[in-house]
C-alpha positions, 0 to 999 in steps of 0.5 A, a space after each residue: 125185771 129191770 128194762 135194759 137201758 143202755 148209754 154207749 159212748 163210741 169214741 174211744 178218745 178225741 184230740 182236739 188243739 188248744 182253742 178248738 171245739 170237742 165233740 162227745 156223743 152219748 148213744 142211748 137206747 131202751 130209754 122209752 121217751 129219750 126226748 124228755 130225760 135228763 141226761 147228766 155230764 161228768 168229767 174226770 181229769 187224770 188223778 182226780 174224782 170224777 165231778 159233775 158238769 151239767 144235766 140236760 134235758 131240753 133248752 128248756 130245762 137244764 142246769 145252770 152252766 158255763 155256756 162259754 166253754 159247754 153246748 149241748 145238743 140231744 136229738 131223739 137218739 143221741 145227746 153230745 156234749 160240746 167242750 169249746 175253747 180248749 185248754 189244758 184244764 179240759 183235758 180227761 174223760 167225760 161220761 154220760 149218766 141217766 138214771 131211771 126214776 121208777 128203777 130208784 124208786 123200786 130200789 130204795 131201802 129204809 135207811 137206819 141211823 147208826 147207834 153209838 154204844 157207850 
């Protein structure tokens, strides 16, 4: 079977003033070496699509990103994403995704081409 890897964000919500700094912390656990995985950001704001916000890694490796408004900090345990300057534009729920390359590639499937029929 499939390792249990678990992500958990124990805030429930976090309220911060315009200006100020927010702080989400995603606790990770069963991921065997947490120092080198790529851990990706998402927000999403009321009444849209979740979008992507950023993958880290180590400073050494991560995407590119606004580092005027995002900080990331990844312990061996926990990563927190960091959302400074505060505006209206900021507010919605942000998540943390980690996907385990050897259960993708275990769970891959040929994928066929659909045929148009005449």
């Amino acid at each position: 079977g499939c390792a249990q890897i678990h992500l958990k964000q124990a805030q429930l919500s976090v309220t911060r003033g315009k200006g100020k700094t927010a702080s989400i912390d995603c606790e990770a656990s069963g991921i065997q070496n947490f120092g080198n995985a790529i851990i990706h950001w998402y927000r999403q704001r009321p009444g849209e699509a979740p979008e992507w916000i950023l993958y880290f890694k180590t400073q050494a490796e991560k995407s590119s990103f606004d580092k005027n408004k995002f900080r990331v900090d990844k312990t061996t345990e926990k990563c927190t994403l960091r959302v400074d300057r505060l505006t209206d534009n900021d507010m919605g729920t942000y998540y943390c995704a980690y996907w385990d390359i050897t259960v993708l590639e275990s769970h891959r499937q040929a994928v066929q081409k659909p045929h148009s029929v005449l």
